[in-house]
Structure formats: C-alpha cells, structure tokens
N, C-alpha and C positions, 0 to 999 in steps of 0.2 A: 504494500500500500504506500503510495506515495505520502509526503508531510505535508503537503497541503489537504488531500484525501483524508489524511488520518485525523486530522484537525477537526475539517468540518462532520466528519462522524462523531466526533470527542461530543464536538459541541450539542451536535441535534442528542445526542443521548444523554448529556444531562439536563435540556429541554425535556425530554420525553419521562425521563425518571422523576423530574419534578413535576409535571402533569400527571403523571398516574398517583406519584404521593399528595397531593393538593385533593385529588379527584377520591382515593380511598378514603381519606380523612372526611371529604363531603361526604360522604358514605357509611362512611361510621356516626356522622352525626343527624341522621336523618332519623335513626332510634329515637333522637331526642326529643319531644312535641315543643319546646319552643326553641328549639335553634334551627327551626325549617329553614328559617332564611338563611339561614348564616352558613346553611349545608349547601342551598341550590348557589349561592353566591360561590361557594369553593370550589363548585363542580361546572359552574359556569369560566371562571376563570383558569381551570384545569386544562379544559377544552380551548380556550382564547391562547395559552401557552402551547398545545398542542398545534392548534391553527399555525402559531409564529412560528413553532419549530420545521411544520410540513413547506408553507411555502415563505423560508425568512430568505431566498433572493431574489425572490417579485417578489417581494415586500422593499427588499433593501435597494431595489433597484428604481422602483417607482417615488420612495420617501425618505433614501440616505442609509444613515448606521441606524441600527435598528439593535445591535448587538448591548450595550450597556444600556441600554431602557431596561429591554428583558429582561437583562438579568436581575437588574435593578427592582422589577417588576417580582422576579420569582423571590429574591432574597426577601422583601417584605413581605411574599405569602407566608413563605416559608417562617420568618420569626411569628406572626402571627399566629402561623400553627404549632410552635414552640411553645408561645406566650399556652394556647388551649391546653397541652399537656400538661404542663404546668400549674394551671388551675385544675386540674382534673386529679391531679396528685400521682401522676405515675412519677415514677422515681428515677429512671435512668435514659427514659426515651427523651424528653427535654434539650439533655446536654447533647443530644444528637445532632437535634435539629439547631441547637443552636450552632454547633458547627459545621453544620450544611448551610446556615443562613453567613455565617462569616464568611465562608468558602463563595459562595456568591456574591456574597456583597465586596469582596473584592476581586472578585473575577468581574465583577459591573466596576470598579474604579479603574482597575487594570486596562479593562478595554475602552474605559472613554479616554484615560490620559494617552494609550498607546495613539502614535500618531501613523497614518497608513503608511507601508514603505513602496518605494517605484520599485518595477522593474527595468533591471541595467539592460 
C-alpha cells in the first residue's frame, strides 16, 4: 500500500470507528425514556460522520479542508460521551474515551496548523 493510500484509509477508519461508537452509545441510550432525544441526536450525528467519512473528497473539493472541522466535530462527541459514562458511574470506560477524545482533539489541531505541502 502506498503512504498516501495508507493514510487516507488510516483516516476514513477512524471516521468510521467513531461513527459506529457515537451510533452504539445512541443505542444504548434509547433504553432510557427521557434521553430519547439525546439518543436520536447521537445516532443522527453518527450517520453525519459517516456521511463525511464516505464522501470527505467531494466534500473537500467542492468546500476546502474539511479534515480538522471533523475531527474537531468527533472529539466533542466523543468527550460528551465520556462526560455520559461518567455520570452513569462506570469506572474505567471514561478514561477511554477520554483518551480517544485527546487523541482527536489533537489530530483536529495537528491538521488545521499543518500547512498543505506542493508537489516538486
């Protein structure tokens, strides 16, 4: 696999891993009768990161960098769904997600400060 290949698969897959985790967690909280909204909200937005991940170069092509929104975009679902564990009192799932939410929120500063490079 070439390094730019391997890149843009890196990327769409942890797109895709954060879309299904956003999307189970809506799903786990549909159990709950008053967090109805707060579940179709997570599984609507699952789906919106799904969307970005299927077509993010007609996306990037028609409306610029589209890559540190996203991420920017996953890393606050992601601590928000930190923040839920955490109120729900599991014990070690938490400090997961918050390392997945760091993990993005600087893979979102990394690729807004990165400046694009030419090819020679």
């Amino acid at each position: 696999m070439e390094k730019e290949a391997k890149k843009v698969f890196l990327e769409r897959f942890a797109h895709f891993m954060a879309a299904l985790t956003v999307f189970l967690k809506g799903l786990s909280m549909l159990d709950t009768p008053d967090k109805g909204a707060a579940a179709f909200l997570l599984m609507f937005l699952s789906l919106l990161f799904l969307a970005l991940a299927l077509f993010h170069g007609k996306i990037e092509q028609k409306i610029g960098p589209l890559k540190p929104v996203v991420f920017a975009l996953e890393a606050l679902v992601i601590g928000i769904i930190a923040f839920l564990y955490w109120e729900e009192g599991k014990t070690y799932l938490p400090y997961v997600y918050w390392a997945v939410f760091c993990a993005y929120a600087a893979l979102a500063v990394f690729s807004f400060v990165k400046k694009p490079t030419r090819a020679v």
